[in-house]
C-alpha positions as CSV (number, residue, x, y, z in Angstrom):
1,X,5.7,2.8,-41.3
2,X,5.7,-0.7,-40.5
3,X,4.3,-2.1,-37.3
4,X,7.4,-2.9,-35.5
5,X,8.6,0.8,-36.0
6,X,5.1,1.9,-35.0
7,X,4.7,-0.2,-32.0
8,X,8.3,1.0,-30.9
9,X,7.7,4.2,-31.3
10,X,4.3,4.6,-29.4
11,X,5.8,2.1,-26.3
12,X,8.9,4.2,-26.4
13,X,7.4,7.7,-26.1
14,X,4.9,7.6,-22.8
15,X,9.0,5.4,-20.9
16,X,10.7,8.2,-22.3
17,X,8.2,11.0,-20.8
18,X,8.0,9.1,-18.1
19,X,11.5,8.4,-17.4
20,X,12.3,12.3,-18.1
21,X,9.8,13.6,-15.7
22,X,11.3,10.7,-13.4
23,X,14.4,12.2,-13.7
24,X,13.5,15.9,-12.8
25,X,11.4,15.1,-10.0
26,X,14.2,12.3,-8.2
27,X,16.1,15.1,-6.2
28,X,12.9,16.4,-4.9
29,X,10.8,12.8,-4.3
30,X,9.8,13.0,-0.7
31,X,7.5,10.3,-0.7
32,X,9.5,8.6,2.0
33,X,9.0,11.5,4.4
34,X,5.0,11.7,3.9
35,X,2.6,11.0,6.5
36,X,0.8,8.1,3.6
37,X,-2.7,6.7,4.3
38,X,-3.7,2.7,4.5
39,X,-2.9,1.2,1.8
40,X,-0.1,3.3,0.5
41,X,2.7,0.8,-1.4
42,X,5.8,1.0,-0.9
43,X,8.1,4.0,-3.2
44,X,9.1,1.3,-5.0
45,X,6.4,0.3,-6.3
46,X,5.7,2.8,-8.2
47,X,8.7,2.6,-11.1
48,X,7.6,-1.1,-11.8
49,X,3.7,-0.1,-11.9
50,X,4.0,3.2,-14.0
51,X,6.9,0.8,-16.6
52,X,4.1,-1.6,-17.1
53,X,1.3,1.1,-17.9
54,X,3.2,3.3,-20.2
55,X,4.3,-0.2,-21.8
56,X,0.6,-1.2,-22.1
57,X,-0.3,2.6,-23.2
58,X,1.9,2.3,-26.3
59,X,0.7,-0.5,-27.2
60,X,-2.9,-0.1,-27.0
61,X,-2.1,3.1,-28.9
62,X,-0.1,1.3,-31.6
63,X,-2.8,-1.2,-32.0
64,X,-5.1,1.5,-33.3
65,X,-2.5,3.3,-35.3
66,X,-1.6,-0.2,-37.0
67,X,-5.2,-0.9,-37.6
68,X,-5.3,3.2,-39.0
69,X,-8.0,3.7,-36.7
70,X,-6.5,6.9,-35.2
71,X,-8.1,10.2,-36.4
72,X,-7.5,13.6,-34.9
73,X,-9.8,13.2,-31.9
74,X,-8.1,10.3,-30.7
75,X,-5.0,11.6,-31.3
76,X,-5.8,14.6,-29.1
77,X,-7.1,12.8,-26.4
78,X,-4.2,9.9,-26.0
79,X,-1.7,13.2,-25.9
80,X,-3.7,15.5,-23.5
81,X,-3.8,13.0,-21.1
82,X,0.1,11.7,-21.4
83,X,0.8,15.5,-21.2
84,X,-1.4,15.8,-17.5
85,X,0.3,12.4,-16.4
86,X,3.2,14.1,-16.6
87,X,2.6,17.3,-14.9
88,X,1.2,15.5,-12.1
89,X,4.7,14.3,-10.4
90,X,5.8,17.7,-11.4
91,X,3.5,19.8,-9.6
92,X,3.1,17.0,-6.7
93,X,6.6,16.3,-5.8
94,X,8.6,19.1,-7.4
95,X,6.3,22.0,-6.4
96,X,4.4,20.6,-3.5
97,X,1.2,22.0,-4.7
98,X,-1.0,18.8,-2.9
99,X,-4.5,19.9,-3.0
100,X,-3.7,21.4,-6.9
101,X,-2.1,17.9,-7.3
102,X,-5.4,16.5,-6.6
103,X,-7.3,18.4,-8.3
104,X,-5.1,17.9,-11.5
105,X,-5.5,13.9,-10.9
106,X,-8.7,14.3,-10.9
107,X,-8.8,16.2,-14.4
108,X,-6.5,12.9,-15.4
109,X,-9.0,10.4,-14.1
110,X,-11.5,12.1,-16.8
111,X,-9.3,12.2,-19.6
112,X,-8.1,8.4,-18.9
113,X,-12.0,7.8,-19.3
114,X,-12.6,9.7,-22.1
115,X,-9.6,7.9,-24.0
116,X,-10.5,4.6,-22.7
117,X,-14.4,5.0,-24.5
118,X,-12.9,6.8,-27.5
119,X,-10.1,3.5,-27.9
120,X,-12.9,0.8,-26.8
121,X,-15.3,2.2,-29.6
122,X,-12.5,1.7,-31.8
123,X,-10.9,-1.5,-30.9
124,X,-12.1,-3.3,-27.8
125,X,-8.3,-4.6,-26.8
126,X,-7.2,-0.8,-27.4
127,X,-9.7,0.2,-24.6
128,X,-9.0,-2.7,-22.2
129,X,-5.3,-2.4,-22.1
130,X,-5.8,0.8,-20.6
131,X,-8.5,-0.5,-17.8
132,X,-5.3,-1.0,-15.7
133,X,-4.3,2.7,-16.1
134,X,-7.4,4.0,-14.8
135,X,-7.5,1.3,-11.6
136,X,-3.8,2.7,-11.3
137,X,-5.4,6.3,-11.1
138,X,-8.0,6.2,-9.3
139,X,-6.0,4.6,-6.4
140,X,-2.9,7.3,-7.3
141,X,-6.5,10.0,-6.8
142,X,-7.2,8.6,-3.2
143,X,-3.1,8.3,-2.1
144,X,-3.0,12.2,-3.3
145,X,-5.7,13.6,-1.9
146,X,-5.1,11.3,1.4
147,X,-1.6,12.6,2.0
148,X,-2.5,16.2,1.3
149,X,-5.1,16.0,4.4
150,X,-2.4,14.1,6.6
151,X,0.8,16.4,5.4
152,X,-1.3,19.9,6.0
């Protein structure tokens, strides 16, 4: 596969997960209606970040697929945690499970670090490209486990 069709198809595949989830969870979104803590952005905010960090996931992903650095631990990894991403909206929004929600994020958080060493041992860009995911995280961490203690 050449590297436009690789780089297309790893950029496309976390915007179409996340767009899908997006989707499921609109009807149910109550994010306006929370209690948030300091800090908290604006709803829509959070489109615009999450389209730039899939963007920069798939390509730090295709850069190590192009390169054939990609084995089947890293491979695991990059798709265990693009699978918990995309619960997380699911079972904070949809279900309302807040505390389980934090708990998940926080299960996230150590996968996003375990991918980032796994791609920075490979490929240095790889690893830094995601940096931005796991800033993203941690501060998604403290906004969930914030507005579970003030929406009790």
């Amino acid at each position: 596969m050449n590297n436009i069709k690789t780089y297309t198809k790893t950029i496309l595949l976390p915007l179409l997960i996340g767009g899908i989830v997006g989707f499921i969870i609109a009807p149910f979104m109550d994010y306006p209606m929370l209690e948030k803590p300091p800090f908290a952005p604006p709803g829509i905010l959070f489109p615009i970040v999450w389209t730039i960090l899939y963007f920069f996931m798939g390509v730090s992903y295709a850069i190590l697929k192009t390169k054939g650095l990609t084995d089947e631990a890293t491979n695991k990894i990059y798709y265990q945690q693009l699978a918990i991403n995309s619960l997380w909206p699911i079972i904070f929004f949809l279900f309302k499970w807040r505390l389980f929600a934090f708990v998940w994020i926080l299960l996230l958080d150590v996968a996003i670090v375990i991918m980032i060493k796994r791609f920075y041992e490979k490929n240095k860009t790889a690893g830094l490209l995601q940096v931005p995911y796991l800033i993203w995280s941690l501060f998604a961490t403290y906004l969930t486990l914030a507005m579970y203690l003030l929406n009790r």
